[in-house]
C-alpha positions in Angstrom: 0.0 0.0 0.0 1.4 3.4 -0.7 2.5 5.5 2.1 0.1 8.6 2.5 1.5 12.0 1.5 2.1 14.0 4.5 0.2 17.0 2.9 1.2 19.4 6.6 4.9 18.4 6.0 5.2 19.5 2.3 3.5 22.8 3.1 5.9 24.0 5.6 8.5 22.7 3.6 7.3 24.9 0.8 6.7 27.8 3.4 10.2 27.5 4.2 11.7 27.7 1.3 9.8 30.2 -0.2 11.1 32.2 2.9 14.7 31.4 2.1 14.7 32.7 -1.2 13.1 35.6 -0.4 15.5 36.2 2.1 18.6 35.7 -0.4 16.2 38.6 -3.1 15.7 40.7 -0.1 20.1 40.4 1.1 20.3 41.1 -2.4 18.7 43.6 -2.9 19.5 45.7 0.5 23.5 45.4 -0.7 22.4 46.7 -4.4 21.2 49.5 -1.9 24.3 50.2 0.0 25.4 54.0 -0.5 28.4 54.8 -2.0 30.2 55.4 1.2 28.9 52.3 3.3 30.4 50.2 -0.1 33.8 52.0 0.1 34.2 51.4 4.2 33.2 47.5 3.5 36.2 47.3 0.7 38.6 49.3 3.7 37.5 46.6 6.4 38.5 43.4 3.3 41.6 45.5 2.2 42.5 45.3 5.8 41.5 41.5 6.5 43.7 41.2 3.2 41.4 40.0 0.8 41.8 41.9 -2.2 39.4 40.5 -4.8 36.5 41.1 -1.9 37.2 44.1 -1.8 38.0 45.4 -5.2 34.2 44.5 -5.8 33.0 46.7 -3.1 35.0 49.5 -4.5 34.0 48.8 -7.8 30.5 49.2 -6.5 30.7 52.1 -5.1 32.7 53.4 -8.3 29.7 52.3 -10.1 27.4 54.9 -7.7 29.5 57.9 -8.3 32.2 57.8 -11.5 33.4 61.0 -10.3 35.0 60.4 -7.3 38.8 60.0 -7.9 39.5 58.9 -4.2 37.2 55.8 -4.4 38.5 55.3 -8.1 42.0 55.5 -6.5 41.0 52.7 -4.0 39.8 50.2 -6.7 43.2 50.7 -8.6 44.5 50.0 -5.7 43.1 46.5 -4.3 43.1 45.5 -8.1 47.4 45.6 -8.3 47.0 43.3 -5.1 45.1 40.2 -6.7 46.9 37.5 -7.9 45.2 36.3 -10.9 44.3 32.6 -10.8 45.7 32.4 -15.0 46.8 34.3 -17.5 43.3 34.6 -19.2 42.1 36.4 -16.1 44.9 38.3 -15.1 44.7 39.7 -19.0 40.7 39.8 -18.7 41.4 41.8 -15.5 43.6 44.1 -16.5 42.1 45.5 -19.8 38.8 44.8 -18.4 39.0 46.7 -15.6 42.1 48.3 -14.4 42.5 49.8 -18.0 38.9 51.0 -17.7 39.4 51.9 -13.9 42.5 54.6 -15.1 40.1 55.6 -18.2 37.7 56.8 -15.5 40.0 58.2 -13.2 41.1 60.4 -16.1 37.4 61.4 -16.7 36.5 62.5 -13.1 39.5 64.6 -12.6 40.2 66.4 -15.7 42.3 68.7 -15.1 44.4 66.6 -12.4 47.8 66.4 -15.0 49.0 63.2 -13.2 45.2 61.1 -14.1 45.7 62.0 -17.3 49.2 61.1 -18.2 48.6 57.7 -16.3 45.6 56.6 -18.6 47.9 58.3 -21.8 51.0 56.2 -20.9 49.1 53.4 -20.3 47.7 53.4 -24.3 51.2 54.7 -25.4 53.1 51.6 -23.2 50.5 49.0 -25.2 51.1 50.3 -28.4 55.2 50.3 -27.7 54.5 46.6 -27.0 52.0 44.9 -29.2 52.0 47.2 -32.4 49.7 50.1 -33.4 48.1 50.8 -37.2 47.4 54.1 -37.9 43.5 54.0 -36.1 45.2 52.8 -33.0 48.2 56.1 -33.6 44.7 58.3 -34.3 43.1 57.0 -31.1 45.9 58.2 -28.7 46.3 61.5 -30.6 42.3 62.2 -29.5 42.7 61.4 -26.4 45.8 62.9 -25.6 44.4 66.2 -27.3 41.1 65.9 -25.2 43.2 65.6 -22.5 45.3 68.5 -23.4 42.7 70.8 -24.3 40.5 70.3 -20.9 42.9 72.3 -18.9 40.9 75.2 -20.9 43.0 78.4 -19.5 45.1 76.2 -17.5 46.8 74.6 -20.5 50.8 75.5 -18.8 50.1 73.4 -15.9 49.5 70.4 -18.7 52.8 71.4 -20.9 53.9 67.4 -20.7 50.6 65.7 -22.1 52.0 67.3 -25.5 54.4 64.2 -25.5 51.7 62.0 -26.4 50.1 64.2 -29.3 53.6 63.9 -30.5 54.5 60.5 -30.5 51.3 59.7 -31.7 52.0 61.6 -34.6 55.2 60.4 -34.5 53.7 57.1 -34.7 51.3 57.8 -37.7 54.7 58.8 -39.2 56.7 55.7 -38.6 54.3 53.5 -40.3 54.0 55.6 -43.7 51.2 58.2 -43.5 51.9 61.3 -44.7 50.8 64.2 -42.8 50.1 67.9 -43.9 52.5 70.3 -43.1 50.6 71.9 -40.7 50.4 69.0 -39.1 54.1 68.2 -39.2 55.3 71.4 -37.8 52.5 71.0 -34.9 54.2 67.2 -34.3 57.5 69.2 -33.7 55.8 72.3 -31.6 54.6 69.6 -28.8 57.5 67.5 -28.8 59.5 71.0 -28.2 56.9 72.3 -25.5 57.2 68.7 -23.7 61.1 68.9 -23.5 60.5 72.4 -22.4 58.2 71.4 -19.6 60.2 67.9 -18.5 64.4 68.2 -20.3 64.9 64.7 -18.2 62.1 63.1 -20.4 64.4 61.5 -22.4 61.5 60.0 -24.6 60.3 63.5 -26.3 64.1 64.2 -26.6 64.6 61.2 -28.8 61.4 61.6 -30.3 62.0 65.5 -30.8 65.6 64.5 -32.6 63.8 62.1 -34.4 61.4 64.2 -35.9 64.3 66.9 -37.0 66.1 64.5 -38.6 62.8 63.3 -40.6 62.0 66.8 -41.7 66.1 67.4 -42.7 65.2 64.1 -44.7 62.2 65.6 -46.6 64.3 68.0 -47.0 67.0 66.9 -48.6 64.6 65.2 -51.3 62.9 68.6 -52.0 66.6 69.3 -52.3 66.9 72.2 -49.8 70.5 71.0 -48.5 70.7 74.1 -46.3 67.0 73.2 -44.3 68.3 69.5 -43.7 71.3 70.5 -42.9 69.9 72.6 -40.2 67.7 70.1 -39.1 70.4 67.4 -38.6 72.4 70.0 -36.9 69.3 70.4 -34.1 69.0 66.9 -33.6 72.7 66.0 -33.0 73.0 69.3 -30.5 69.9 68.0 -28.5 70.7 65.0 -28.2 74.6 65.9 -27.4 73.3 68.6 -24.8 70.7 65.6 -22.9 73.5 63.2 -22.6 76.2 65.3 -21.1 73.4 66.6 -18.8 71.7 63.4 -18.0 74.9 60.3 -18.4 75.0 57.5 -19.5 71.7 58.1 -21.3 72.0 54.7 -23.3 68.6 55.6 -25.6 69.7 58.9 -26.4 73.9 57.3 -26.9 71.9 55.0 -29.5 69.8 57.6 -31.5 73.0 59.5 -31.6 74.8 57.1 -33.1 71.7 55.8 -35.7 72.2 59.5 -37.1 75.4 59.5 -37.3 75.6 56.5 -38.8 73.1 57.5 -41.8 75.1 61.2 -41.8 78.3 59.0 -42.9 76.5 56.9 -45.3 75.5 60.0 -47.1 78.6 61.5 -47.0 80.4 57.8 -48.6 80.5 57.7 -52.4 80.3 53.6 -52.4 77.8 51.5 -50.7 78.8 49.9 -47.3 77.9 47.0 -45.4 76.5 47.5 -42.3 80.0 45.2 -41.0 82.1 48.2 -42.9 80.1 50.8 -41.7 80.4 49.1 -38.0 84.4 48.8 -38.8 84.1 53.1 -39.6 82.8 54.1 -36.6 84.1 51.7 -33.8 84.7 54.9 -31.7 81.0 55.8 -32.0 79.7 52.3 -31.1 82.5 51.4 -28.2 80.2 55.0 -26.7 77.4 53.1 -27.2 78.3 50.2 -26.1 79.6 51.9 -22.7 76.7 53.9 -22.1 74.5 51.0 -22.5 76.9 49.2 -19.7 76.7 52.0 -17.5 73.2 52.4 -17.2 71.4 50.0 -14.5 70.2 46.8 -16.3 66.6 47.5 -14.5 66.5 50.5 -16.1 67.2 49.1 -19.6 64.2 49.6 -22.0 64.1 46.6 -24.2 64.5 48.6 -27.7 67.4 50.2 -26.2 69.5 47.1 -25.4 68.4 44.4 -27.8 69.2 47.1 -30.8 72.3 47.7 -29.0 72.8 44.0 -29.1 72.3 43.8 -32.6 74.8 46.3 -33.8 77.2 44.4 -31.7 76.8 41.3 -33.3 77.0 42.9 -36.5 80.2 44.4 -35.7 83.7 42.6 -36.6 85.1 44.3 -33.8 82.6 43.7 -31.0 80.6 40.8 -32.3 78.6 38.0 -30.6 80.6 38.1 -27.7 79.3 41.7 -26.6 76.3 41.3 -28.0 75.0 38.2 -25.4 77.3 40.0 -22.5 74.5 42.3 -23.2 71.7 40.6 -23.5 72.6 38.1 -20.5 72.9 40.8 -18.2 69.5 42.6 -19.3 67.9 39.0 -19.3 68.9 38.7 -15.6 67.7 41.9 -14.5 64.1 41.1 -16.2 64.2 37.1 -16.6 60.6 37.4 -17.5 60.3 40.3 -20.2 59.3 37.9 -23.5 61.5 40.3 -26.1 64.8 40.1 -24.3 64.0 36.1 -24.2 63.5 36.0 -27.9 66.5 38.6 -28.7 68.9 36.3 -26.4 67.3 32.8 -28.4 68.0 34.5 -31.6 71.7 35.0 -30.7 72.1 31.6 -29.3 70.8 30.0 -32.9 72.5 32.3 -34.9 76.0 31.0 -32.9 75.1 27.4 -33.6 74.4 26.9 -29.5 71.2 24.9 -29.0 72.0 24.3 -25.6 
């Protein structure tokens, strides 16, 4: 016979639950209504218990209540750099996600604060150094960096150093072919100028200020006006001369030098050169190099800097491969895990035959 439902027991049962999951809507929905400020002290009380991914999320919702608040957006940036990412899906997923989006808010609320601005500019600049940037991506950083720029309104000379990034993003359309209007040019050069001005240790705008003189003294010397490149070499080479006897060893502006230099002497030669000949010519110029480069601290190393450094070296009868890994292992050792120094110092090692 089958046992009789116990009609009284399934009603409470159903009671119950009912009353549990109202309960769980109703917790719910009473943190959805936590203010802004009773979010931000429960992410202080789980940054101090030392659970960081806790309370990121309360200082994300309490971002999410008032965008404007810098000191709350400050916080989130904050407990964010303290989680340790389970993989490197969601430490990437994290970090554009969110902690890009974090600094492009911070930038937002406090417009005319110089320092939010140039964080969320570097931060675009720094990705497109690393993975590549076509000439939407160059156009991209130009707007924002001129929104930035031009939200100071009257206040413009406290913001002298955002220029940088209007000019290397210019720079940048530059470097990958497109040609830009000579208004535009001279305006590329104008920042540059007004960021050295504002910042003469920046030794980015300096190289990219010499840079851009020696590509208008190229123009010019296919328009033929000897005298204008001429000039324009001459400001380049005196900028960079002046920045490195101010500011030793000053390895990126050493190399620049010495790139100029180099192409001065192969316009100067009537016969073509290998770059081994060329090396052989100027071993004073590139034993400099190679000094400055070994005078600098390998932490402070940018990786363009030393694996074109190493390159030249290998290149060179006189230096060879022998400099060039010196170089490379003691760069590799200072940052075992940057991926480019890695694949420079693999390249070396296969090129000398060592598999090892």
């Amino acid at each position: 016979m089958a046992s009789r439902l116990n009609v009284k027991f399934v009603v409470t049962l159903a009671a119950v639950l009912v009353l549990a999951a109202g309960s769980v809507i109703v917790v719910g929905y009473l943190a959805l209504l936590k203010s802004g400020p009773q979010n931000i002290a429960l992410g202080d009380q789980q940054m101090a218990a030392g659970d960081y991914k806790t309370a990121a999320k309360y200082y994300s919702k309490a971002v999410h209540k008032d965008t404007t608040n810098g000191d709350w957006i400050r916080k989130w940036m904050s407990a964010m750099v303290k989680i340790t990412p389970t993989n490197r899906q969601e430490y990437l997923d994290k970090y554009s996600q969110e902690y890009v989006g974090a600094m492009a808010a911070l930038a937002e609320a406090e417009p005319t604060v110089p320092e939010s601005q140039r964080q969320f500019l570097e931060e675009i600049y720094r990705q497109y150094l690393v993975f590549g940037a076509d000439l939407k991506g160059w156009e991209n950083l130009f707007r924002e960096a001129d929104k930035a720029y031009r939200g100071f309104g009257d206040r413009q000379d406290k913001a002298q150093g955002l220029r940088r990034y209007r000019g290397f993003a210019r720079l940048g359309m530059v470097s990958i072919g497109a040609e830009l209007p000579k208004e535009d040019l001279d305006a590329l050069g104008e920042d540059l100028a007004a960021a050295v001005q504002a910042d003469p240790k920046d030794h980015e705008a300096v190289v990219a200020l010499a840079g851009w003189n020696n590509y208008i003294a190229k123009r010019a010397l296919k328009a033929g006006e000897e005298a204008k490149a001429k000039d324009r070499f001459k400001a380049a080479t005196d900028l960079l001369e002046k920045y490195i006897r101010e500011n030793p060893p000053a390895p990126a502006a050493v190399l620049t030098l010495t790139q100029l230099q180099l192409e001065e002497h192969l316009r100067a030669s009537k016969d073509s050169m290998t770059y081994a000949e060329l090396y052989t010519a100027n071993e004073a110029l590139l034993n400099r190099l190679i000094e400055a480069v070994r005078a600098e601290d390998p932490a402070r190393l940018d990786t363009v800097t030393v694996t074109s450094v190493a390159s030249m070296a290998g290149a060179s009868p006189t230096l060879g491969p022998k400099v060039s890994r010196d170089l490379l292992d003691s760069a590799v050792k200072a940052r075992p895990d940057d991926p480019r120094l890695l694949l420079a110092r693999a390249r070396l090692a296969l090129s000398a035959g060592d598999f090892e």
